[in-house]
Structures are given as C-alpha cells and as structure tokens.
mmCIF file of the N, C-alpha and C atoms, coordinates in Angstrom:
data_MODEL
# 
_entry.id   MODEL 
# 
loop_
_atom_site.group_PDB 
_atom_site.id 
_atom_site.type_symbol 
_atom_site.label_atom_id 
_atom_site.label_alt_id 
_atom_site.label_comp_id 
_atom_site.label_asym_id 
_atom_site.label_entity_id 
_atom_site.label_seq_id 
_atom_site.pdbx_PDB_ins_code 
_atom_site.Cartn_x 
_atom_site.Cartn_y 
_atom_site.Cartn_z 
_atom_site.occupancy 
_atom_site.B_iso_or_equiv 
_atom_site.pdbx_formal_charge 
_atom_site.auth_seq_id 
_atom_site.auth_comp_id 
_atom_site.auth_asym_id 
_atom_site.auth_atom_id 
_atom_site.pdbx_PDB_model_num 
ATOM 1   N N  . UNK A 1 1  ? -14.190 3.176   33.510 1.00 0.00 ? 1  UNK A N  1 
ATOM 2   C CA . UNK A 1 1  ? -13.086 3.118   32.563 1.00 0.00 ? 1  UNK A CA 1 
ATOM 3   C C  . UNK A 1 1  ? -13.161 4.339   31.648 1.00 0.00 ? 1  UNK A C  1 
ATOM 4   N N  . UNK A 1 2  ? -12.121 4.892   31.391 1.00 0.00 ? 2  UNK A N  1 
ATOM 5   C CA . UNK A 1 2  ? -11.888 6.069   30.602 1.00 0.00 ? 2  UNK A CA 1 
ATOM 6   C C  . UNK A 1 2  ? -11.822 5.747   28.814 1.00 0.00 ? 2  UNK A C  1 
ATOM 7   N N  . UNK A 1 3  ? -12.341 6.159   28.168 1.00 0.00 ? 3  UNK A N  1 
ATOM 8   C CA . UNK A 1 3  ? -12.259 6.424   26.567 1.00 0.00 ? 3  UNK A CA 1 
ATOM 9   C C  . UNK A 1 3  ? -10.736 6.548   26.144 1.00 0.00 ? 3  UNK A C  1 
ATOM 10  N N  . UNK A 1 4  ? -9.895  6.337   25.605 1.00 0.00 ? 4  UNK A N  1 
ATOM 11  C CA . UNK A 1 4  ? -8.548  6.670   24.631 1.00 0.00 ? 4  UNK A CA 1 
ATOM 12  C C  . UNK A 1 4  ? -9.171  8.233   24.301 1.00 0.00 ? 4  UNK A C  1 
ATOM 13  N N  . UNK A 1 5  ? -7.882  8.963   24.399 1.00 0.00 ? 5  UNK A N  1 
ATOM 14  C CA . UNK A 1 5  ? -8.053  10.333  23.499 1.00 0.00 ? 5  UNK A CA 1 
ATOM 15  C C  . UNK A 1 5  ? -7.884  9.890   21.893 1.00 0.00 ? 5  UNK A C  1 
ATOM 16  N N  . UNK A 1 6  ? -9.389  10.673  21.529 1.00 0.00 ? 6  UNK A N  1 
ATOM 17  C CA . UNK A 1 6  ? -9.452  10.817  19.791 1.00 0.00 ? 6  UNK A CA 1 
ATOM 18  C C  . UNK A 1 6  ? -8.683  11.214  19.386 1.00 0.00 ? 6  UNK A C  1 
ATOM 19  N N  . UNK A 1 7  ? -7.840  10.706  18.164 1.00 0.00 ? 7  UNK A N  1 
ATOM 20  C CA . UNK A 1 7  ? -7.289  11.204  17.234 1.00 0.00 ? 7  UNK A CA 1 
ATOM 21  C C  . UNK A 1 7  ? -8.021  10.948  15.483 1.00 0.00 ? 7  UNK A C  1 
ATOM 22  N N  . UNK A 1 8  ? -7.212  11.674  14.450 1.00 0.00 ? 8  UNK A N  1 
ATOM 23  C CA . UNK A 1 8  ? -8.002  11.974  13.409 1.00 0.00 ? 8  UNK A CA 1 
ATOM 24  C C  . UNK A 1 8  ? -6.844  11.316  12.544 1.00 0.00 ? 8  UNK A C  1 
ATOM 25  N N  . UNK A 1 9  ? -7.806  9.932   11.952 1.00 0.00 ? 9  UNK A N  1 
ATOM 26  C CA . UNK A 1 9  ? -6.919  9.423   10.425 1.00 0.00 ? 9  UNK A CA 1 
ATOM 27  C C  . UNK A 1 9  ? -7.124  9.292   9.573  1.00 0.00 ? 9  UNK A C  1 
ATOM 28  N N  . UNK A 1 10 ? -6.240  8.908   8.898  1.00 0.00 ? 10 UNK A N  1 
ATOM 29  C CA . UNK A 1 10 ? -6.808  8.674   7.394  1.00 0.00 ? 10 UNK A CA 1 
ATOM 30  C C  . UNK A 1 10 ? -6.940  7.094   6.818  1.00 0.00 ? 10 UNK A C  1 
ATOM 31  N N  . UNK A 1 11 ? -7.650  6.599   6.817  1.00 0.00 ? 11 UNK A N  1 
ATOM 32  C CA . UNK A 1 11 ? -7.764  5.010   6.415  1.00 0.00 ? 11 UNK A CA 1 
ATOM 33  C C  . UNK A 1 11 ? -8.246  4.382   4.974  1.00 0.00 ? 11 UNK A C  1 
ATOM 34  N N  . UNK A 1 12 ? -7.302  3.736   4.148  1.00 0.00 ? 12 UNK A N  1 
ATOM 35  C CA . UNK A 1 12 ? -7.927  3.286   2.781  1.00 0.00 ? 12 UNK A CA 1 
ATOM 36  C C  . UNK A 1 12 ? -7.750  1.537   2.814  1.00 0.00 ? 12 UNK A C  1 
ATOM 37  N N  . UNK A 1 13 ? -8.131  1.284   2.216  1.00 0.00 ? 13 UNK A N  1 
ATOM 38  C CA . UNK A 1 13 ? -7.211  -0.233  1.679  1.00 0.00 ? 13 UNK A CA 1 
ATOM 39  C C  . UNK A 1 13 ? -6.930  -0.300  0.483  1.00 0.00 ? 13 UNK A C  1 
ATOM 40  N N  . UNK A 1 14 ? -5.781  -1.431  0.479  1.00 0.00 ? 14 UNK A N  1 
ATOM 41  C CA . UNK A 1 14 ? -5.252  -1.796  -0.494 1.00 0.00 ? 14 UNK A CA 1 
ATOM 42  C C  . UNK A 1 14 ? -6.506  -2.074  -1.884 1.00 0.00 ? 14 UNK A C  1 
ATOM 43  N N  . UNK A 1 15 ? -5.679  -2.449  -2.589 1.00 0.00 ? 15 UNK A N  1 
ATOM 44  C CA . UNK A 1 15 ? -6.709  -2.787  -3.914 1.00 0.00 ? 15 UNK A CA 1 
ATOM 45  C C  . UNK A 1 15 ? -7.569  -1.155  -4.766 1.00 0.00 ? 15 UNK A C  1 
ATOM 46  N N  . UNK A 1 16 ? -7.890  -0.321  -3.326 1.00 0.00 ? 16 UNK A N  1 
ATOM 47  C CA . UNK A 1 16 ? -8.542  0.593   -3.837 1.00 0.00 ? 16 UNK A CA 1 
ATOM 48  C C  . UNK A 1 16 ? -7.895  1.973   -3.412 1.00 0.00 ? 16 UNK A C  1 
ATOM 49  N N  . UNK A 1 17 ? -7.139  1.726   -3.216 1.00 0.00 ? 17 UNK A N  1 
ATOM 50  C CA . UNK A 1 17 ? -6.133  3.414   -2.993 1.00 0.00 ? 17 UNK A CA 1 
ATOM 51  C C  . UNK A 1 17 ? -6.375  4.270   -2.123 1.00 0.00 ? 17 UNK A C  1 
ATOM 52  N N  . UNK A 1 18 ? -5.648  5.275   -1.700 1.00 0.00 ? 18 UNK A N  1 
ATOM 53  C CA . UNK A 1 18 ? -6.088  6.463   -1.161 1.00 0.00 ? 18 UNK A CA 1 
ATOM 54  C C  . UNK A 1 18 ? -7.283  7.318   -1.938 1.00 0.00 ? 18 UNK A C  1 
ATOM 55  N N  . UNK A 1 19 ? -7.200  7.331   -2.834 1.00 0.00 ? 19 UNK A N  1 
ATOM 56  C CA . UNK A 1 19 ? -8.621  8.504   -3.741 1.00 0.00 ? 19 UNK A CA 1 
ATOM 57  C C  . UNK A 1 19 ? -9.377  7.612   -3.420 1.00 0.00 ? 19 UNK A C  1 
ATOM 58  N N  . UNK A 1 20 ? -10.143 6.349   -2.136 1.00 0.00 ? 20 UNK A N  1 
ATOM 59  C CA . UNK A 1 20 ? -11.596 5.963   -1.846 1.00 0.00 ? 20 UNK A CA 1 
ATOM 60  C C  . UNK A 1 20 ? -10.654 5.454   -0.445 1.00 0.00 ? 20 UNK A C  1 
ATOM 61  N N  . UNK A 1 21 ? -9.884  6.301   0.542  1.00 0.00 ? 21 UNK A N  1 
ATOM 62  C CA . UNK A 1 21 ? -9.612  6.344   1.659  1.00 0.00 ? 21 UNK A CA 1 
ATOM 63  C C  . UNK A 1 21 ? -11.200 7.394   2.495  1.00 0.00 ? 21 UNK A C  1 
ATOM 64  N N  . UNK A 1 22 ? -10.589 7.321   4.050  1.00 0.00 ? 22 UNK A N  1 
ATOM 65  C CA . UNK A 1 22 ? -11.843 8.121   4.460  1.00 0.00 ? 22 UNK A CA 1 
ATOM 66  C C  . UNK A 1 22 ? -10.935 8.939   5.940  1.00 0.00 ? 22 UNK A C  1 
ATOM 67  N N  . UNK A 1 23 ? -11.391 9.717   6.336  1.00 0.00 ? 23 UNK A N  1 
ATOM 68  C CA . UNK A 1 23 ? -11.314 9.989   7.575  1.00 0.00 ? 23 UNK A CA 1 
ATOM 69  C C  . UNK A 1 23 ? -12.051 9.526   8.728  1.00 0.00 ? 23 UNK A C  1 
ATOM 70  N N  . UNK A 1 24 ? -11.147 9.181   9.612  1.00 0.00 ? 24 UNK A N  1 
ATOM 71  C CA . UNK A 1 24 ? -11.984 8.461   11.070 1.00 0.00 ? 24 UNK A CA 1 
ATOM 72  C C  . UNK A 1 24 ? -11.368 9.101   12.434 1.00 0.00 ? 24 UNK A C  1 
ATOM 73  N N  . UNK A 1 25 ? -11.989 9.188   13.446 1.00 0.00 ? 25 UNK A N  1 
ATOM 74  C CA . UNK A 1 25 ? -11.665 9.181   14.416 1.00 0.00 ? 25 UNK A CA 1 
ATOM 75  C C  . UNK A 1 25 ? -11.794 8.351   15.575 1.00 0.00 ? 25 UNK A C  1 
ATOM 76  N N  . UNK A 1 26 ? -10.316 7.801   15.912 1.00 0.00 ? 26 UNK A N  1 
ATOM 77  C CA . UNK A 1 26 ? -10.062 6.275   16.722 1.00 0.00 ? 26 UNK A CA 1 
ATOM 78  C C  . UNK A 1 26 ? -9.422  6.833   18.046 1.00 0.00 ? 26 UNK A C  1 
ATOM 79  N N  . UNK A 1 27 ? -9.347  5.979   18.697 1.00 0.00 ? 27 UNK A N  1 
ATOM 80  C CA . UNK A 1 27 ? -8.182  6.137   19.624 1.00 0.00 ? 27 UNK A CA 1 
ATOM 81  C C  . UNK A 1 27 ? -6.962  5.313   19.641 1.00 0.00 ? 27 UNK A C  1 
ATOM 82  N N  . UNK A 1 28 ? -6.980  4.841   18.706 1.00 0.00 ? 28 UNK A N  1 
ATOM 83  C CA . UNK A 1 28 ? -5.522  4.147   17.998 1.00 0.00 ? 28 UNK A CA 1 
ATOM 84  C C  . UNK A 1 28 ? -5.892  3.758   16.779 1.00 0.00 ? 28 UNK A C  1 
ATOM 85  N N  . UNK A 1 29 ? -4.198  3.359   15.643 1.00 0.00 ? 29 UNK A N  1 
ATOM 86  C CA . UNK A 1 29 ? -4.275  3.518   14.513 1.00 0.00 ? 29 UNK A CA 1 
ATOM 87  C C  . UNK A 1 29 ? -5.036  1.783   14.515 1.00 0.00 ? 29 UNK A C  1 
ATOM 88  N N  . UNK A 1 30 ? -4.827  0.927   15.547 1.00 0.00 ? 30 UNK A N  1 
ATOM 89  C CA . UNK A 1 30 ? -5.361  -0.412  15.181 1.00 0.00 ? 30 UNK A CA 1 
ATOM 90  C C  . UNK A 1 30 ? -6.644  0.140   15.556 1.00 0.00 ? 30 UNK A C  1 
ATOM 91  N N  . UNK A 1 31 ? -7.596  1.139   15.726 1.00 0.00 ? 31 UNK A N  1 
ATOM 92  C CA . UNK A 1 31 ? -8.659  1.107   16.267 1.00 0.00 ? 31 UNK A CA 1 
ATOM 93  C C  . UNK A 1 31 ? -9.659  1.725   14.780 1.00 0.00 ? 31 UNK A C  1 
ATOM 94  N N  . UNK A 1 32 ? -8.650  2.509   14.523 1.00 0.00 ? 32 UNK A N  1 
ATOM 95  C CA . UNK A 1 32 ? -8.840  3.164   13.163 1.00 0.00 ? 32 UNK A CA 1 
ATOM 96  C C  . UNK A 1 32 ? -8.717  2.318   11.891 1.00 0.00 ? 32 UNK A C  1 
ATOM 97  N N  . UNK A 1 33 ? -8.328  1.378   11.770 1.00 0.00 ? 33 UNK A N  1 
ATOM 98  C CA . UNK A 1 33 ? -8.231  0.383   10.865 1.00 0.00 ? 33 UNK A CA 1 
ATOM 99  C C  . UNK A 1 33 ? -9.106  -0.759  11.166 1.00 0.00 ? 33 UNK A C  1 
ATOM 100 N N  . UNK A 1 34 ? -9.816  -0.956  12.196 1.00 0.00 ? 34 UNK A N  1 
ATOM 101 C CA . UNK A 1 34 ? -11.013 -1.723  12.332 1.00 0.00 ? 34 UNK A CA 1 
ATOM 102 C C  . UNK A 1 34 ? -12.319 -1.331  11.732 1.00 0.00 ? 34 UNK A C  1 
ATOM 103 N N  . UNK A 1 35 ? -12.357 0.217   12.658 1.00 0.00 ? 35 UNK A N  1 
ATOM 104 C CA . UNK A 1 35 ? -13.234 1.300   12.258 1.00 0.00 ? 35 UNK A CA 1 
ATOM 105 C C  . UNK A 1 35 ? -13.471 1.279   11.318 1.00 0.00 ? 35 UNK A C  1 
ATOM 106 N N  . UNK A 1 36 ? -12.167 1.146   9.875  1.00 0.00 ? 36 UNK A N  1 
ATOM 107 C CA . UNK A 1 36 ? -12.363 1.808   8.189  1.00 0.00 ? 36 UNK A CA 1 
ATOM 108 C C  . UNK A 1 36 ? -13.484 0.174   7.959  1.00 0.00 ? 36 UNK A C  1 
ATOM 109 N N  . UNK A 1 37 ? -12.405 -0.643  8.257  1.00 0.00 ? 37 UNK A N  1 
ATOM 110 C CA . UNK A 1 37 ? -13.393 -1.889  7.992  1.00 0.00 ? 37 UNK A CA 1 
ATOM 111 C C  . UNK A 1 37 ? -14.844 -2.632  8.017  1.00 0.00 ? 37 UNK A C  1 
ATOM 112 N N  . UNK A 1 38 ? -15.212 -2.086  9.319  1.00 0.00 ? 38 UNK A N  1 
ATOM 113 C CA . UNK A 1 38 ? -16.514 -1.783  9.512  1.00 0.00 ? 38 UNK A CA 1 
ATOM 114 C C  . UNK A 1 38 ? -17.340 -0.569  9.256  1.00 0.00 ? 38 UNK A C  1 
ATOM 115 N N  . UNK A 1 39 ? -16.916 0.248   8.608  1.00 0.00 ? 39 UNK A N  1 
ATOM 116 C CA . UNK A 1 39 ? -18.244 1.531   8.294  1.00 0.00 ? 39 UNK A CA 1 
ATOM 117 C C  . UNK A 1 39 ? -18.045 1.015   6.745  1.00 0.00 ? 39 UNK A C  1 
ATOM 118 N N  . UNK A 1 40 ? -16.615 0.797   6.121  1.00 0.00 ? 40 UNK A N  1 
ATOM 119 C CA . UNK A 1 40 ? -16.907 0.932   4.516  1.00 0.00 ? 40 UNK A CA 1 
ATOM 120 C C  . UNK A 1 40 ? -16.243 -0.569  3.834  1.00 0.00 ? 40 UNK A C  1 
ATOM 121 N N  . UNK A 1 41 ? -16.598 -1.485  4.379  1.00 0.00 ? 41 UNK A N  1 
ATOM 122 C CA . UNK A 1 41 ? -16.351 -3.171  3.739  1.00 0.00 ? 41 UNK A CA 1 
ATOM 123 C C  . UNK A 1 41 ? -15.495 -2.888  2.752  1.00 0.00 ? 41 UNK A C  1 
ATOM 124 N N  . UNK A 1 42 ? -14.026 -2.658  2.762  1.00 0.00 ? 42 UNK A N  1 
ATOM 125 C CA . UNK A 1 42 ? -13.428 -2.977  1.290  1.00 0.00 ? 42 UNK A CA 1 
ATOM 126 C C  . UNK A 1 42 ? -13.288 -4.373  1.283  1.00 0.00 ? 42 UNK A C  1 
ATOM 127 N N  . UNK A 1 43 ? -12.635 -4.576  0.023  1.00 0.00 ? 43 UNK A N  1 
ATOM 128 C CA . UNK A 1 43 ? -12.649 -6.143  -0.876 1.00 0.00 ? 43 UNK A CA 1 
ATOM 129 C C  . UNK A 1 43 ? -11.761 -6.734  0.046  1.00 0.00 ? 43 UNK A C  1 
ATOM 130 N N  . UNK A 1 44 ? -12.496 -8.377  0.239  1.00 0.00 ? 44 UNK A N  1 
ATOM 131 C CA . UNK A 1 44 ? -11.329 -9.082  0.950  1.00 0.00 ? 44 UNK A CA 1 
ATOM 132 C C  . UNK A 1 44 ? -10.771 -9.412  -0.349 1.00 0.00 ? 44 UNK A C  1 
ATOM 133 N N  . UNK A 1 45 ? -9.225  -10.360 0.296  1.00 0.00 ? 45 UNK A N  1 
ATOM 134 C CA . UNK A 1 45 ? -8.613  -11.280 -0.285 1.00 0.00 ? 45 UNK A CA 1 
ATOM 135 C C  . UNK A 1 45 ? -8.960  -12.461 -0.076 1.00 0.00 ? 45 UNK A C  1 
ATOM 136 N N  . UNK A 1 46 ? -8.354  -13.628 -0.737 1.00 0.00 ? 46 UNK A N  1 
ATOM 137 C CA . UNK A 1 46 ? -8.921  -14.672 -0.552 1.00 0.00 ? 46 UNK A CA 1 
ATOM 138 C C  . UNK A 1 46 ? -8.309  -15.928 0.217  1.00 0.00 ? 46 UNK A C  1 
ATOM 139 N N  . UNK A 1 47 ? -7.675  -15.049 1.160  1.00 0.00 ? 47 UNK A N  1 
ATOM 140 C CA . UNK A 1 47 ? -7.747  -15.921 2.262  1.00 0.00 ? 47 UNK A CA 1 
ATOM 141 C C  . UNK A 1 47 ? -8.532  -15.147 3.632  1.00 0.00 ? 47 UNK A C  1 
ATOM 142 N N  . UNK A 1 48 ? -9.124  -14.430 3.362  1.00 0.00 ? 48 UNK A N  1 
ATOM 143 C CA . UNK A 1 48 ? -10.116 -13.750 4.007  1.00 0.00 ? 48 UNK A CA 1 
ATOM 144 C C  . UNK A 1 48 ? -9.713  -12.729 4.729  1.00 0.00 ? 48 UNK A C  1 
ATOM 145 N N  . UNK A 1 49 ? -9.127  -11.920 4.597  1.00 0.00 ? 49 UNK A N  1 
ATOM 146 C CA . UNK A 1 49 ? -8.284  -11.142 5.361  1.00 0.00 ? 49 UNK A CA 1 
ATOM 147 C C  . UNK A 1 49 ? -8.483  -9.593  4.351  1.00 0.00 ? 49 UNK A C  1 
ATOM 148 N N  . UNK A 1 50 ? -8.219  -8.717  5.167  1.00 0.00 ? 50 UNK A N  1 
ATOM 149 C CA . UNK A 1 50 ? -8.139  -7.281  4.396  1.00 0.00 ? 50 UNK A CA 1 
ATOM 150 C C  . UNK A 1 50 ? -6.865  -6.071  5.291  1.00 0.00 ? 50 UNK A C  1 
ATOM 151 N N  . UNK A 1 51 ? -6.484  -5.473  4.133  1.00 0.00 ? 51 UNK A N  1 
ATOM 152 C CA . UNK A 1 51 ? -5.176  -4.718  4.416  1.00 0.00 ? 51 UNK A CA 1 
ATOM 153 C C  . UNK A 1 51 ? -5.417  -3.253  4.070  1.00 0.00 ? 51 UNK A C  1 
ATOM 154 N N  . UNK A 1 52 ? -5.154  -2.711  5.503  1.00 0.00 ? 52 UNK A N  1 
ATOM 155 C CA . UNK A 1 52 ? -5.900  -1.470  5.505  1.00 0.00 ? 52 UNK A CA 1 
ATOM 156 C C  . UNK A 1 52 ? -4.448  -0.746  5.812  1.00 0.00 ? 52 UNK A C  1 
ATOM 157 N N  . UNK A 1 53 ? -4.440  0.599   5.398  1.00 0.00 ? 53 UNK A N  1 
ATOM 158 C CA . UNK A 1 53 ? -3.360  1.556   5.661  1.00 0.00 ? 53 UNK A CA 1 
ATOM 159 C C  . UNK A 1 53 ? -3.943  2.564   6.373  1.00 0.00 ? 53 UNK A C  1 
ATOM 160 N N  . UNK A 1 54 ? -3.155  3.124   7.673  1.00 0.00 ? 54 UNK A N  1 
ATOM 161 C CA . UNK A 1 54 ? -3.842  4.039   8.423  1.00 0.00 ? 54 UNK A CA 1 
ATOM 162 C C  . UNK A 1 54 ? -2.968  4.908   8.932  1.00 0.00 ? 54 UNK A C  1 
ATOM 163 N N  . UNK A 1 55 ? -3.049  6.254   8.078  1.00 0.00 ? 55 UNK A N  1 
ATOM 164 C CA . UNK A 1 55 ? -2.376  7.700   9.005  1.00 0.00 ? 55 UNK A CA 1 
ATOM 165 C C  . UNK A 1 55 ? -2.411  8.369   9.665  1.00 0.00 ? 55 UNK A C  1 
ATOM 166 N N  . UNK A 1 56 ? -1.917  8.989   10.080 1.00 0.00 ? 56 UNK A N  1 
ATOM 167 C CA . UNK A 1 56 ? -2.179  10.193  11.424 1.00 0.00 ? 56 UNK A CA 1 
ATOM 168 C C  . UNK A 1 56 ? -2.275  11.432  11.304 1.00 0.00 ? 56 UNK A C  1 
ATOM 169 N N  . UNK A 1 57 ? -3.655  12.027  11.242 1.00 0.00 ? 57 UNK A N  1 
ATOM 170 C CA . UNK A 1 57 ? -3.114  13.161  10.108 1.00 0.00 ? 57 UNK A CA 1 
ATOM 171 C C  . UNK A 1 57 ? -2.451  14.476  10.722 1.00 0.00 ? 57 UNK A C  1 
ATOM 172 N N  . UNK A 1 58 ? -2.465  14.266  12.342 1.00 0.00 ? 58 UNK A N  1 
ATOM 173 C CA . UNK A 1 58 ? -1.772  15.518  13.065 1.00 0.00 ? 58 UNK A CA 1 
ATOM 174 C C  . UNK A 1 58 ? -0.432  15.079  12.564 1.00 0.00 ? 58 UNK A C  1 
ATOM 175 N N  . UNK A 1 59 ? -0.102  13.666  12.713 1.00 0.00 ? 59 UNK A N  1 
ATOM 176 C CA . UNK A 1 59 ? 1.403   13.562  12.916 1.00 0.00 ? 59 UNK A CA 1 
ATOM 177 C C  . UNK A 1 59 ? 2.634   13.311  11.651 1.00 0.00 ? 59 UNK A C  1 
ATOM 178 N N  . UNK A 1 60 ? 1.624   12.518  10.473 1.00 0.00 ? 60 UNK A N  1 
ATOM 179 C CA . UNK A 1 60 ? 1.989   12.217  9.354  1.00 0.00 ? 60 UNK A CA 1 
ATOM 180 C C  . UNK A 1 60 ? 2.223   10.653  9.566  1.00 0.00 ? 60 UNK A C  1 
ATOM 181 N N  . UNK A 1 61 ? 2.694   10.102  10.714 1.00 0.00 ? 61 UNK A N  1 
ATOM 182 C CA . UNK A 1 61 ? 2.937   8.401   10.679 1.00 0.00 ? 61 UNK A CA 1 
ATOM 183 C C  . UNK A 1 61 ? 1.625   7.446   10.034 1.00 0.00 ? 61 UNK A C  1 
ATOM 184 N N  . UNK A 1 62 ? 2.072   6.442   9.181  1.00 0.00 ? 62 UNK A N  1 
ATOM 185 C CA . UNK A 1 62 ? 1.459   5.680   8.630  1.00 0.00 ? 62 UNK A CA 1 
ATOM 186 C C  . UNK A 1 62 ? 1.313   4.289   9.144  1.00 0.00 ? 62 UNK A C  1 
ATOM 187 N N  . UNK A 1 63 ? 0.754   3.320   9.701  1.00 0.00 ? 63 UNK A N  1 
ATOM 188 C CA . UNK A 1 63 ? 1.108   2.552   9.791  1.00 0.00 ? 63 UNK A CA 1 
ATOM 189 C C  . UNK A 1 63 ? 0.244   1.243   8.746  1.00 0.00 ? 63 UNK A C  1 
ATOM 190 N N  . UNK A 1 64 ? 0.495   -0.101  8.549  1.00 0.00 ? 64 UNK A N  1 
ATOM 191 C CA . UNK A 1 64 ? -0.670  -1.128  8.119  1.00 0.00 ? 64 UNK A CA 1 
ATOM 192 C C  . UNK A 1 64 ? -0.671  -2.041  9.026  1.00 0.00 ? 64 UNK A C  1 
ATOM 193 N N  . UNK A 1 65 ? -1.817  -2.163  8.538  1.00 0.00 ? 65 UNK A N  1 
ATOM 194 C CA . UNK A 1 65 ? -2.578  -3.695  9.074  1.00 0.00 ? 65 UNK A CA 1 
ATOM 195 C C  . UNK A 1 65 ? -3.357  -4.781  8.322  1.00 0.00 ? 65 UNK A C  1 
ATOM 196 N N  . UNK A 1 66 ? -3.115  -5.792  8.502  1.00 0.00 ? 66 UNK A N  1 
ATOM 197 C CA . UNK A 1 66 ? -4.115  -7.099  7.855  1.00 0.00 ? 66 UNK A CA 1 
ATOM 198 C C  . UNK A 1 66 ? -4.887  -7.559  8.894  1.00 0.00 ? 66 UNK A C  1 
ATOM 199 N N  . UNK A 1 67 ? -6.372  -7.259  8.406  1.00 0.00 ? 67 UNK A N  1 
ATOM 200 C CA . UNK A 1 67 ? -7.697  -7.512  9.310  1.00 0.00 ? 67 UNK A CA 1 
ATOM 201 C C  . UNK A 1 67 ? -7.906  -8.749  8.986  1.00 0.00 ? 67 UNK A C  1 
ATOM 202 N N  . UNK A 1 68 ? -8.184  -9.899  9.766  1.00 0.00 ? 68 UNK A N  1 
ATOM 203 C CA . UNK A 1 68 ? -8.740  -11.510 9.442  1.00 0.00 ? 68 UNK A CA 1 
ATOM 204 C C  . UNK A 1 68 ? -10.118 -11.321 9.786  1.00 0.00 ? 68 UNK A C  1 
ATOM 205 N N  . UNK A 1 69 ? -10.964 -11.685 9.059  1.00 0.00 ? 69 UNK A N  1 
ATOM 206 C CA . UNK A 1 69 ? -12.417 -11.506 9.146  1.00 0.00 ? 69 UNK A CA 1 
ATOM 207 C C  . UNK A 1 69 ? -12.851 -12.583 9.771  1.00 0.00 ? 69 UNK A C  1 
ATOM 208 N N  . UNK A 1 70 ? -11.952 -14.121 9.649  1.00 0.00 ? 70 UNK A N  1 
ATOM 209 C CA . UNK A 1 70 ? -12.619 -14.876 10.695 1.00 0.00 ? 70 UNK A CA 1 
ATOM 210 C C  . UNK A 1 70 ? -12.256 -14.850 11.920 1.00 0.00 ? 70 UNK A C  1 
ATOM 211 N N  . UNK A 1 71 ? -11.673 -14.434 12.451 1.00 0.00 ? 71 UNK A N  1 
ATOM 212 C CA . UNK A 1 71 ? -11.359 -13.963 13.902 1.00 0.00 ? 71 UNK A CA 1 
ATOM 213 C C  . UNK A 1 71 ? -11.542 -12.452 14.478 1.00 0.00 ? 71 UNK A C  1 
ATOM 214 N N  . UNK A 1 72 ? -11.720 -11.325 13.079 1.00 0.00 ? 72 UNK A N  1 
ATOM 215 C CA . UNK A 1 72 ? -12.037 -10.133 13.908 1.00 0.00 ? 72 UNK A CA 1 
ATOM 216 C C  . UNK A 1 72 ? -10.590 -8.966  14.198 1.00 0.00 ? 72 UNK A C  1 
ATOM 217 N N  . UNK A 1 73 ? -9.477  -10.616 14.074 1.00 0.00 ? 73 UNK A N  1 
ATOM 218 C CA . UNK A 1 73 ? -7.985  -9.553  14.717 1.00 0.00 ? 73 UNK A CA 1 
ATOM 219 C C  . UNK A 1 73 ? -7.327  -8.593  13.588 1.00 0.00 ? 73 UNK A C  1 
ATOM 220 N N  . UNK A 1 74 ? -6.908  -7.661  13.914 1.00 0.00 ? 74 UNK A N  1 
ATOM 221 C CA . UNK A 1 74 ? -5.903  -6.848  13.273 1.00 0.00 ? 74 UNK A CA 1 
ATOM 222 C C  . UNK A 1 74 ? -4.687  -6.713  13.678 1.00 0.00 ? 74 UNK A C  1 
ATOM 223 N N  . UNK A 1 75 ? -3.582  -7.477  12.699 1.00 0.00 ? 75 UNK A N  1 
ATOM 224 C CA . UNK A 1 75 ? -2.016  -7.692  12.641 1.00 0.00 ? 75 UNK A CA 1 
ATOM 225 C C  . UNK A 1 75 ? -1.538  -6.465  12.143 1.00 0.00 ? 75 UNK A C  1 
ATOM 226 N N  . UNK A 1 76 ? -0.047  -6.679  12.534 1.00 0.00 ? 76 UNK A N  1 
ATOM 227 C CA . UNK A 1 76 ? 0.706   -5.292  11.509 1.00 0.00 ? 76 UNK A CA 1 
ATOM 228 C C  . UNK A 1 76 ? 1.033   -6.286  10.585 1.00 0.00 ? 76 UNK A C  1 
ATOM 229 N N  . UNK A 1 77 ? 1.174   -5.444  9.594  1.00 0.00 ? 77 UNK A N  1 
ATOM 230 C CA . UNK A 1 77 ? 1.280   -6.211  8.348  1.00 0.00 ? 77 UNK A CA 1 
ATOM 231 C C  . UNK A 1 77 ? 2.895   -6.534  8.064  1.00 0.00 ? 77 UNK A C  1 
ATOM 232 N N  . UNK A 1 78 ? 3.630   -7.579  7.620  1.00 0.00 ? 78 UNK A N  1 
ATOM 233 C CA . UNK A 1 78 ? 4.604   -7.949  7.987  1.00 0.00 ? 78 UNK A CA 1 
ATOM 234 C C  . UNK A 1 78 ? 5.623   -7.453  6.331  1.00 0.00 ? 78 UNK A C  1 
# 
C-alpha cells in the first residue's frame, strides 16, 4: 500500500487561537487535524470532543473538524 502525498498545514484549536497553532505534515486535512491532536492535546470540551481548524498552506483552504475522544473520529464541523 502506498503513503498519501504530504502536504503542509497549519493546525490550531479553538479556545486557543492561531498564535498556539502548529505546522504539520498529513496526507489529508482530516489527517492533519488528528495529527494536531495527538502531538499537542488542546483543551477538550465537555462533552469530550475537540475542534481543530486546519489549513493548507500551499493552497490557502481551511477546513474544521470536531475530534470525539471517545471514539477517536473526526467530523466536519457542522
């Protein structure tokens, strides 16, 4: 099985802004918004879930997501 081609984003969450965002490299923006979640734990909410924003920095597209920590999944955020 082949790897996704890397791309380069930009990932923060909510609560704490872009000025404590990070750069990652995913092979998708849901891959990149897992990624932010697991290297730098921002604050859940309290229904256990966390909302991460993730850009593209070749392309400029932004997209979000809400991570559920008891299942692991990442939604687009509605």
């Amino acid at each position: 099985m082949t790897e996704p081609e890397q791309h380069r984003y930009f990932a923060y969450a909510e609560g704490l802004g872009r000025a404590h965002g990070h750069v990652l490299e995913a092979g998708s923006f849901e891959a990149a918004a897992v990624g932010y979640t697991e290297l730098y734990t921002p604050p859940v909410d309290t229904e256990d879930e966390i909302r991460v924003f993730v850009a593209d920095l070749d392309g400029g597209q932004e997209h979000c997501f809400v991570i559920d920590l008891s299942d692991g999944q990442a939604e687009p955020c509605n």
